[in-house]
ZADRENVEX-566118 format. One record per residue (C-alpha): residue in one letter; y, z, x. Coordinates in steps of 0.02 Angstrom, whole numbers. Example, Ala and Ser with C-alpha at 12.3 -4.5 7.8 and 13.67 -1.06 7.14 Angstrom:
<nodes>
  res       Y       Z       X
    A    -225     390     615
    S     -53     357     684
</nodes>
This chain:
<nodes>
  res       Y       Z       X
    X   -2613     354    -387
    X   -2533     238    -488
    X   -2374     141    -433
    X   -2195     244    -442
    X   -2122     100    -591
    X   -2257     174    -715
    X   -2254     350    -689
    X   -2238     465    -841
    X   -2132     593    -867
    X   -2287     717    -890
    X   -2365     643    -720
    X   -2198     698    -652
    X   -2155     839    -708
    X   -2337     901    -655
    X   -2282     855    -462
    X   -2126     935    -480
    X   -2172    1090    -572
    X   -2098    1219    -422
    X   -1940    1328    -497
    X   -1855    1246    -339
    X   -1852    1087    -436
    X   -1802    1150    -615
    X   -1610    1131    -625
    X   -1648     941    -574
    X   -1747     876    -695
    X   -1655     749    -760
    X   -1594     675    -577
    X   -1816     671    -554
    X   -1796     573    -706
    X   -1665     451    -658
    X   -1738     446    -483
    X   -1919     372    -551
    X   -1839     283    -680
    X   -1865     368    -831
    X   -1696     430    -887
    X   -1514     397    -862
    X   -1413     458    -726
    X   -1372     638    -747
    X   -1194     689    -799
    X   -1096     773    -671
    X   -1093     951    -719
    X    -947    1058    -740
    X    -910    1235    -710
    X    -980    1219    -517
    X    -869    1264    -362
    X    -824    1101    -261
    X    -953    1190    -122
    X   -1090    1234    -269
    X   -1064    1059    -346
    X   -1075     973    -169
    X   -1253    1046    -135
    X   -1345     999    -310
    X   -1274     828    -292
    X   -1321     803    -110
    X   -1513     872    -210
    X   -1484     733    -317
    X   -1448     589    -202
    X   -1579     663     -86
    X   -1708     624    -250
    X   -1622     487    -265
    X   -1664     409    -117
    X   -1834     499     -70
    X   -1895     394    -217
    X   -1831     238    -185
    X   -1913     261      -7
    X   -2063     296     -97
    X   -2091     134    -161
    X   -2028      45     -13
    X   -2163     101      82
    X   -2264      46     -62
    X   -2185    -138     -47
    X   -2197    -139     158
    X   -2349    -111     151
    X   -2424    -221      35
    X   -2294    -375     122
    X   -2417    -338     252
    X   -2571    -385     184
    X   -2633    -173     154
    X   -2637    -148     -22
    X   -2761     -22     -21
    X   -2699      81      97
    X   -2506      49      25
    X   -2581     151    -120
    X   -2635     271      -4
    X   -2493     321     101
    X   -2376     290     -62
    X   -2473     439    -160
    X   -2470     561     -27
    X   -2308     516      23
    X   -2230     576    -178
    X   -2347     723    -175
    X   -2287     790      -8
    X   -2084     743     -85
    X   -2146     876    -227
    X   -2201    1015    -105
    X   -2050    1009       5
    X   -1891    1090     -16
    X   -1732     953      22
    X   -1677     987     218
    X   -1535     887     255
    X   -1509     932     456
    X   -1727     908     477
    X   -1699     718     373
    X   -1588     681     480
    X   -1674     725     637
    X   -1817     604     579
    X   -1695     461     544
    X   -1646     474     738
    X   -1817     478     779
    X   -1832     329     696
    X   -1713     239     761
    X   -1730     276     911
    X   -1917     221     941
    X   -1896     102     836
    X   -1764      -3     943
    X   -1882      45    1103
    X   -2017     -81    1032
    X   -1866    -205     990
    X   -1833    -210    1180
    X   -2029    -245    1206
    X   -2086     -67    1272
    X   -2263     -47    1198
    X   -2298     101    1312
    X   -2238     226    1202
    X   -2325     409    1226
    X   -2377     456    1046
    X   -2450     605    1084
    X   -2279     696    1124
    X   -2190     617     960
    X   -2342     677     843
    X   -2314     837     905
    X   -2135     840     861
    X   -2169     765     692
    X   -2317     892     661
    X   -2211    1047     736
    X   -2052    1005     645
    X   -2141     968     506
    X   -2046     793     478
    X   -2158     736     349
    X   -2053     611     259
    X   -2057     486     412
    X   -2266     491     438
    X   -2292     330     356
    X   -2193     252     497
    X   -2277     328     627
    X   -2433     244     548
    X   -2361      74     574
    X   -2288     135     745
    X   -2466     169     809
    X   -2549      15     711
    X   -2451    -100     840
    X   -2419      24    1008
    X   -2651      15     991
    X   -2639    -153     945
    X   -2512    -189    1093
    X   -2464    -330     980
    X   -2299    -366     893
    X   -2309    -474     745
    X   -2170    -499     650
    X   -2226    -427     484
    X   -2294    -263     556
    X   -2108    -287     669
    X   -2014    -325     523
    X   -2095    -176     407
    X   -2062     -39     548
    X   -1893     -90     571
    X   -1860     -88     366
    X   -1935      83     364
    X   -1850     163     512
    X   -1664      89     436
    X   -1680     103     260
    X   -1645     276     270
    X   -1499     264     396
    X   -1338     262     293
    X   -1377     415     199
    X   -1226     518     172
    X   -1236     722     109
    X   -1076     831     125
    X   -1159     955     216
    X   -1207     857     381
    X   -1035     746     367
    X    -935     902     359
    X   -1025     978     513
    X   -1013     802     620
    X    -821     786     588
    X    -823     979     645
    X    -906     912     800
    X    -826     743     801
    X    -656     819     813
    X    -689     895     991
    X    -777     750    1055
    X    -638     643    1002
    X    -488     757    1103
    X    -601     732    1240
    X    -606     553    1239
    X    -417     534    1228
    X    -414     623    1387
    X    -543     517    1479
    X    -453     382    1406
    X    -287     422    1493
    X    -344     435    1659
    X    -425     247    1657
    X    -360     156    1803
    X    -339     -47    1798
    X    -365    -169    1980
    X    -201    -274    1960
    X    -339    -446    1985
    X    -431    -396    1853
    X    -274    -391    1748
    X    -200    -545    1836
    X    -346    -616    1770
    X    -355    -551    1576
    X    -157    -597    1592
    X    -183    -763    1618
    X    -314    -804    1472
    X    -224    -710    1322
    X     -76    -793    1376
    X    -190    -975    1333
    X    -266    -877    1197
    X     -91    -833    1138
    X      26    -975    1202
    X     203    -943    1177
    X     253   -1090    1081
    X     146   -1066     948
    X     196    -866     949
    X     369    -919     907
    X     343   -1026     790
    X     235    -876     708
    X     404    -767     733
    X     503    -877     641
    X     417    -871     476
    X     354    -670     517
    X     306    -591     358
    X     253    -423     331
    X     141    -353     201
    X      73    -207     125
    X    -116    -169     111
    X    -207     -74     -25
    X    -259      94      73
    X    -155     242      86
    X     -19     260     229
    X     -13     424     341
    X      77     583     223
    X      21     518      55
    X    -129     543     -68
    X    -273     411    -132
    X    -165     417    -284
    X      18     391    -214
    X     -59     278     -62
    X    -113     152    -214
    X      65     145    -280
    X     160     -12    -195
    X     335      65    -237
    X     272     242    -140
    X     260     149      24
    X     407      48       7
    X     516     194     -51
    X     470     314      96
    X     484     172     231
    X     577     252     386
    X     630     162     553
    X     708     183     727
    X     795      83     865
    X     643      27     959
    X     564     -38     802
    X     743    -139     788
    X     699    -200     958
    X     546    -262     951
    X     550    -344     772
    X     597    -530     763
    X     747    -596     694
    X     869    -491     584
    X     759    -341     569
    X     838    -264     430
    X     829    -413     313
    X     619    -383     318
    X     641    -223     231
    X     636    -230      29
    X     776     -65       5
    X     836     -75     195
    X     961      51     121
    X     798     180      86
    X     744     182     255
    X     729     362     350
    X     701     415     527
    X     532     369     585
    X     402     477     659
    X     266     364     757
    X     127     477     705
    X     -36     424     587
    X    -144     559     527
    X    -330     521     569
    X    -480     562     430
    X    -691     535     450
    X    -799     406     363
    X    -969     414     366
    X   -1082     283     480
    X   -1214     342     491
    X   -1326     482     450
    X   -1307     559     601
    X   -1113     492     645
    X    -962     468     576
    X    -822     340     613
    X    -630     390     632
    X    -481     279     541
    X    -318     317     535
    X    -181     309     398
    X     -21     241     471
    X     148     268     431
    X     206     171     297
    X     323      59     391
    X     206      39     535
    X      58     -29     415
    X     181    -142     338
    X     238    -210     486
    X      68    -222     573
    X      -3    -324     448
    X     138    -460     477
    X      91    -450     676
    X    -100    -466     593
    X     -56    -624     503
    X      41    -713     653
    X    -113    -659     779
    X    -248    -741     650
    X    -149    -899     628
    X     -97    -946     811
    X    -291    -913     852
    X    -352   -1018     734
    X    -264   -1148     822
    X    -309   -1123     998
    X    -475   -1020    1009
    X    -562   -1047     836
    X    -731   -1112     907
    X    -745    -946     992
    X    -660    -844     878
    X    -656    -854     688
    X    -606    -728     556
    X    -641    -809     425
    X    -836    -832     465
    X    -913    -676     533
    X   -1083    -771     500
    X   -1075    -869     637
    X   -1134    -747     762
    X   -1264    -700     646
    X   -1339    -880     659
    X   -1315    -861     829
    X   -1409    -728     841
    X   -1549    -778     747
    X   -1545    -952     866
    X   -1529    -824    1013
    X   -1708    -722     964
    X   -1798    -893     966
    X   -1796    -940    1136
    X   -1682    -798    1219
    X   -1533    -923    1253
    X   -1411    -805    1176
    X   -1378    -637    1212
    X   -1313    -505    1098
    X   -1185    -381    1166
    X   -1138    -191    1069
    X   -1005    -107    1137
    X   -1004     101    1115
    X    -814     145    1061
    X    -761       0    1069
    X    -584     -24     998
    X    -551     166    1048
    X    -545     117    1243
    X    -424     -19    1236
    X    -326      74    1305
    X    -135      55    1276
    X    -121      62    1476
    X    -239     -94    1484
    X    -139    -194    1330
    X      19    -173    1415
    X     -41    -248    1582
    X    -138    -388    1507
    X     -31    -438    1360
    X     107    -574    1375
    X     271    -482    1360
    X     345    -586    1193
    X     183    -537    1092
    X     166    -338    1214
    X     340    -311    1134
    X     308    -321     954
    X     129    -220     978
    X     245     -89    1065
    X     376     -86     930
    X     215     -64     797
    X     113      61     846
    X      93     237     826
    X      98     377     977
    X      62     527     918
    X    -114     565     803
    X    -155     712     689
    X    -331     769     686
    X    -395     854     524
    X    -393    1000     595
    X    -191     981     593
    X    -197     973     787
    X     -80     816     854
    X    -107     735    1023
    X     -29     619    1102
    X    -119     440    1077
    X    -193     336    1245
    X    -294     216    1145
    X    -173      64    1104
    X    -227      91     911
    X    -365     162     815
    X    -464      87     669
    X    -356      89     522
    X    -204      11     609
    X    -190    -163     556
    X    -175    -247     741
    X    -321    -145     794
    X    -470    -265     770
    X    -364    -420     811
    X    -331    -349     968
    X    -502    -300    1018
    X    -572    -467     985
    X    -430    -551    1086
    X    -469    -425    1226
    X    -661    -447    1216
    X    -625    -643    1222
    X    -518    -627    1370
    X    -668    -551    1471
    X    -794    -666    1410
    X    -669    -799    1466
    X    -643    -709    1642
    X    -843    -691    1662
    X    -858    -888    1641
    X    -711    -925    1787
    X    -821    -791    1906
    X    -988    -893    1849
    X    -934   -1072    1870
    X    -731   -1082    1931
    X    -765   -1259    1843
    X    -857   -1207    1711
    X    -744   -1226    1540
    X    -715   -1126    1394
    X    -734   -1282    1307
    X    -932   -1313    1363
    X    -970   -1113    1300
    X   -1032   -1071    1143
    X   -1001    -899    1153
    X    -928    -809    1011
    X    -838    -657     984
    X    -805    -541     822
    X    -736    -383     856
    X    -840    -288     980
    X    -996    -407     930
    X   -1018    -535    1075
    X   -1125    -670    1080
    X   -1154    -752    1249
    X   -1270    -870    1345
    X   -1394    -766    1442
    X   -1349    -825    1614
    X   -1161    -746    1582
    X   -1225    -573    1567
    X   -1201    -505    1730
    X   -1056    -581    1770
    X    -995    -509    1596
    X   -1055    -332    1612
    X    -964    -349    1792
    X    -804    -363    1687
    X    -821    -261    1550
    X    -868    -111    1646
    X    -704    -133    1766
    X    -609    -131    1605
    X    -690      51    1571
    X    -783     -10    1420
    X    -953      62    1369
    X   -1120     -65    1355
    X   -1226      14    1213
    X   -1386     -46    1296
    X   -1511      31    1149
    X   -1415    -115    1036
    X   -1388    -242    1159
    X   -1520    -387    1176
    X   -1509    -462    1346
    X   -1682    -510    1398
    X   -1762    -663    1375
    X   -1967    -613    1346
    X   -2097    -705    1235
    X   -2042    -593    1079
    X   -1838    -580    1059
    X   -1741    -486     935
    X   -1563    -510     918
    X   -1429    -423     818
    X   -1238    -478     801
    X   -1120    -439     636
    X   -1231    -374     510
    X   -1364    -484     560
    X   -1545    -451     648
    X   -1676    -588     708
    X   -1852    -590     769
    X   -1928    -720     871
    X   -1806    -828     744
    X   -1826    -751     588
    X   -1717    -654     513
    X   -1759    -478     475
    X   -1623    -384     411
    X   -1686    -243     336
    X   -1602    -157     164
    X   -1514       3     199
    X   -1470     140      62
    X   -1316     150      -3
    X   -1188     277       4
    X   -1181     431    -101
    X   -1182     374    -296
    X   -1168     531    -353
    X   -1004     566    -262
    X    -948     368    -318
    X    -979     426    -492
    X    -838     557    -483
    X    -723     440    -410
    X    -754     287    -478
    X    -889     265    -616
    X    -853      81    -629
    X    -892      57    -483
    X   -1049     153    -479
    X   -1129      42    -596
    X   -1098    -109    -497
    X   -1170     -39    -351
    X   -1291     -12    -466
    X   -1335    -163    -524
    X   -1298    -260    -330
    X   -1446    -131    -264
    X   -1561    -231    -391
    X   -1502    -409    -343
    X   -1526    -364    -149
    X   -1726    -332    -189
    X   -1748    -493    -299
    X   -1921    -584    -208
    X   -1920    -453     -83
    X   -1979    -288    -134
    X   -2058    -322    -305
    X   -2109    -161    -330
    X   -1906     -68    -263
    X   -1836    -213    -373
    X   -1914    -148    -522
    X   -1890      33    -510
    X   -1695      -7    -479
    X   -1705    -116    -639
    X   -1771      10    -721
    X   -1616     134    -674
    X   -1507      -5    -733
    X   -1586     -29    -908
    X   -1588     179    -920
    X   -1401     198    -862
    X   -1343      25    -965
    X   -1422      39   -1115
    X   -1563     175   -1148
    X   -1457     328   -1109
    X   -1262     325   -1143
    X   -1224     161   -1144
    X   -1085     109   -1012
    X   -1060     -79   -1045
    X   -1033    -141   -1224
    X   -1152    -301   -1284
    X   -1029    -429   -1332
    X   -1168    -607   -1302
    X   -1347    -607   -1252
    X   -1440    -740   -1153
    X   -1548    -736   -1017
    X   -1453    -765    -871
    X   -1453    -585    -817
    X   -1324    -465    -813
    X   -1144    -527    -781
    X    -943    -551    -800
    X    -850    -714    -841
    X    -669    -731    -859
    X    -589    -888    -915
    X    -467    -995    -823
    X    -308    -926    -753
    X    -131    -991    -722
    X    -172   -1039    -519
    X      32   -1029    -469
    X      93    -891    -356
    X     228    -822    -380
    X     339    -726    -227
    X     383    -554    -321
    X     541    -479    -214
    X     512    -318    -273
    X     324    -295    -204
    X     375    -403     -66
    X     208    -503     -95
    X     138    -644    -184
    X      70    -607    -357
    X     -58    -729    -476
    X     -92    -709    -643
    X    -279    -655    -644
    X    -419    -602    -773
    X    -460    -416    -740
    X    -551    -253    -802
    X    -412    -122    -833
    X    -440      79    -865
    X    -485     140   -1042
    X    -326     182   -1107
    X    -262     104   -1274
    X     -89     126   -1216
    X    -126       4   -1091
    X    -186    -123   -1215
    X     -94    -281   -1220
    X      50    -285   -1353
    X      76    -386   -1485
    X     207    -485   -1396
    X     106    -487   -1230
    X     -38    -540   -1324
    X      22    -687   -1390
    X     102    -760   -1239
    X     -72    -745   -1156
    X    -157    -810   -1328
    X    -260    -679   -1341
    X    -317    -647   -1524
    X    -312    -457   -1594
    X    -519    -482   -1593
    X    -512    -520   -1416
    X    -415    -382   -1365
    X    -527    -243   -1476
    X    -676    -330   -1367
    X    -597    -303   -1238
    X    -720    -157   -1135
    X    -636     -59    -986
    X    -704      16    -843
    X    -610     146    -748
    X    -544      70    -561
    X    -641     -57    -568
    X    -574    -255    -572
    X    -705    -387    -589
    X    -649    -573    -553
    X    -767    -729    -561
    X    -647    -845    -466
    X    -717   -1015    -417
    X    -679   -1055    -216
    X    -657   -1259    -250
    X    -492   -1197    -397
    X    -382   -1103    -281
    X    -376   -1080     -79
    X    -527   -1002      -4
    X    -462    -862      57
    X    -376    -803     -93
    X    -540    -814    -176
    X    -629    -712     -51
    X    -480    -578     -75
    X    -490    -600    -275
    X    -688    -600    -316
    X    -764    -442    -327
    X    -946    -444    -407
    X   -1053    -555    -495
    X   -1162    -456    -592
    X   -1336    -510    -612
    X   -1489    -402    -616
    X   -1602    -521    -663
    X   -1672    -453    -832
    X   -1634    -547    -988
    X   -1485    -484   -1068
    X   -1323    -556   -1015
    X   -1167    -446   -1094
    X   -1013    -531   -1064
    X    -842    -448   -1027
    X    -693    -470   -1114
    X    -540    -471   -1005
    X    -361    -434   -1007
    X    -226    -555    -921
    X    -147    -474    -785
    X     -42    -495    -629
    X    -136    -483    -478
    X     -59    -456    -296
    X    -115    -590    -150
</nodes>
């Protein structure tokens, strides 16, 4: 069987000669790399249309999977058999119709045995899982199982044969169809009404909050606060607010136009309230209720957000602001926003030796309760959360509830909050520990609901945590200390002090394509950068996508230099000054960006001139729909206004290099 990058069209249309397969041709095609990505068809109903492309990213996928286990293999040393597997593995793709509920039944299976050798249990029964795989016909994850029985015989974990079961049981994880997401909202929805209601009856010891009390009020001195208060600004953020469309919730003058307010939002805001507001003459009565709408996780879960009301998101991204900046003077060794990476080199020190332990929480920020925060919480900064958040939620289904959580995902003070809450109890584990033992001597670190801890603060921790009502996930917590560790914390995931994050699939292109084909093509192109030196064989099939979608079908980027730094976007240099725009209500920078095709929205003459750009520039000038593209260097302007301002470097590694024109534009901080 020769390798997936060189099949030929005839090779594949022999596989996939069933009439199941004959409207998708050309997806087979672009999923082998050997034509462009398809065009979205017309004429379909939205639940016709959702189907074929959830066919289509299935193919898409299926293959790429294909050669990954291709690539694993090989990585460990088993060419031969790589071959093997690989060739049965497309031929058994062929003679199966797409299942989406059956995939992802295998992708828990996965998962789930997968993390059971992570925790060091070689006595897995294979018998009873072969007989699911072979009764439920789960073909697609038999390779796996092969590696999964190479090392439960062996009774040996080496990291290759680790670090290739753990690439092939996750790979597949993040795959998103419309069919399964619609159904796990469905179910979601209940399971979320039900939570609310556990949630309310949670019941606090006054010690314990004594306790919590007296550490956010170090964490969150009230000096500093103050000083925060004086200079509170408030800001908008790009993401729709609760009552208004992906459209209107882009539109800055939307959300300050349909602003609203009420008397305990007058109370609990610092200074002259009013004078915060950009038309305070505009404002309407306010109704404390966010509307709250699924994302996909996972293939088999989904994660809730929630729009906020405009005035509410506004507001809590001032309270956002103040909370970052008074941490970053008292607990920054513990906790740092700005450097998520930190507990990912932790972990990876942690898996070494088993020093470090890595904590997961299961719903995490949904059971802070607001009960807890308003026991625990300092009253000067409690008043302001009060005055900010929302009380009443509306499920999809139209249903609203009252709200016991203090705030869900999607509210602006919601992650701050966790982490200070999460910090607190670390804090209040290391007083039970050592009553001398200081903050100061820990290296613990805390990100969210990601803790990393020393391993002799683990019981003493999950004392706390579970008095505060919060859930351990112990399949994705790493606690023991054994002769072979694996450690996971904020993206990242060690073995035995190697990293060994494994690639995941990407979300639903086909769906991205009808929203944003810009940005498409850059995920695109940043799926073949993540392979470079890693999967030779995934690498080139994606770059072959990328020279079929680019430049051998339609072509979607115009040539304008060649060279042979790969694929990418310049911009040349850009007037650095901010400038305070009372209008937005935000800072603004003149920026280098990648506007929608639309030649009223070229530059005019007069425009063009005072940004000296020539009438050839501005007919080179190629657009991309949605999409902004910024190479900003980190040492010109303040860090964190470069993080906001780059997007992506494009680079694929082959050896044509078109370069973007740009147009001059304001761009908001």
């Amino acid at each position: 069987m020769a390798r997936t990058i060189k099949m030929k069209i005839d090779r594949v249309d022999e596989l996939f000669s069933r009439s199941y397969w004959s409207r998708d041709k050309r997806a087979i095609y672009y999923a082998f790399g050997l034509g462009p990505m398809p065009e979205i068809p017309s004429g379909y109903s939205k639940i016709s249309l959702s189907v074929l492309l959830d066919r289509w990213y299935y193919l898409e996928v299926i293959a790429e999977y294909h050669v990954l286990i291709l690539d694993v293999f090989t990585n460990c040393g088993r060419t031969g058999e790589a071959r093997t597997i690989a060739g049965d593995f497309v031929k058994q793709v062929a003679s199966h119709a797409f299942d989406p509920i059956l995939f992802c039944r295998g992708i828990a299976l996965m998962k789930d045995y997968t993390l059971r050798v992570l925790h060091g249990d070689l006595d897995v029964r294979l018998k009873p899982l072969s007989s699911i795989i072979k009764q439920e016909d789960i073909w697609f994850i038999r390779p796996w199982f092969t590696l999964l029985k190479q090392i439960i015989v062996k009774q040996d974990q080496d990291i290759l044969e680790i670090c290739a079961l753990r690439q092939l049981a996750e790979y597949l994880g993040r795959t998103k169809f419309e069919s399964t997401f619609n159904q796990l909202s469905k179910s979601a929805e209940d399971k979320y009404v039900e939570s609310e209601q556990k949630f309310s009856e949670f019941e606090y010891s006054e010690d314990l909050a004594r306790e919590l009390f007296h550490e956010i009020s170090e964490i969150l001195p009230k000096d500093l606060w103050e000083t925060e208060m004086a200079n509170f600004v408030p800001s908008n953020s790009g993401g729709a607010p609760a009552g208004a469309t992906r459209e209107e919730g882009g539109n800055m003058w939307y959300k300050y136009s349909h602003m609203s307010a009420d008397s305990r939002l007058f109370r609990g805001l610092p200074g002259e309230p009013k004078s915060l507001f950009p038309l305070p003459h505009r404002l309407t009565k306010l109704v404390r209720m966010c509307e709250l709408c699924a994302v996909p996780k996972t293939a088999n879960s989904i994660r809730w957000i929630s729009k906020e009301p405009p005035v509410l998101s506004y507001l809590q991204h001032g309270v956002q602001r103040a909370m970052v900046r008074v941490l970053k003077s008292t607990v920054r060794e513990h906790l740092d926003f700005s450097d998520s990476a930190r507990s990912g080199r932790m972990a990876v020190e942690g898996s070494l030796f088993g020093e470090y332990a890595t904590i997961d929480l299961s719903e995490a920020s949904d059971s802070i309760t607001w009960k807890l925060v308003s026991m625990i919480f300092p009253q000067y900064v409690r008043t302001l959360l009060w005055s900010t958040r929302s009380d009443w939620v509306k499920l999809p289904s139209k249903r609203v509830i009252r709200m016991s959580k203090f705030a869900p995902m999607g509210s602006a003070t919601c992650f701050p909050v966790e982490s200070i809450v999460f910090l607190a109890c670390v804090r209040v584990a290391l007083r039970r520990y050592n009553s001398t033992h200081s903050i100061r001597n820990s290296k613990c670190l805390v990100y969210g609901d990601d803790l990393v801890v020393e391993a002799f603060l683990v019981p003493d921790l999950l004392k706390v945590l579970e008095e505060c009502h919060f859930k351990v996930n112990n399949d994705k917590s790493f606690t023991d200390q054994q002769l072979n560790n694996f450690r996971e914390a904020c993206g990242e995931e060690a073995y035995n002090g190697r990293s060994i994050k494994p690639l995941r699939v990407s979300r639903n292109r086909y769906s991205a394509v009808q929203e944003n084909p810009g940005a498409a093509i850059s995920s695109l192109v940043d799926r073949c950068n993540s392979t470079i030196e890693i999967f030779d064989e995934l690498h080139s099939l994606f770059l072959r996508r990328c020279k079929q979608t680019l430049y051998e079908g339609k072509p979607l980027l115009h040539w304008l230099a060649w060279g042979d730094a790969g694929l990418s976007t310049v911009s040349l240099p850009f007037n650095r000054n901010r400038i305070w725009n009372i209008h937005l209500w935000r800072f603004k920078i003149r920026t280098l960006a990648i506007a929608p095709l639309d030649e009223k929205l070229r530059p005019s003459h007069e425009y063009s001139e005072k940004w000296g750009l020539s009438q050839i520039d501005i007919d080179e000038i190629e657009f991309f729909d949605r999409l902004k593209n910024l190479n900003i260097v980190e040492s010109e302007v303040d860090p964190w206004l470069a993080e906001k301002l780059n997007a992506y470097r494009l680079r694929i590694g082959s050896t044509i290099t078109p370069i973007l024109s740009f147009e001059t534009t304001w761009g908001l901080c």
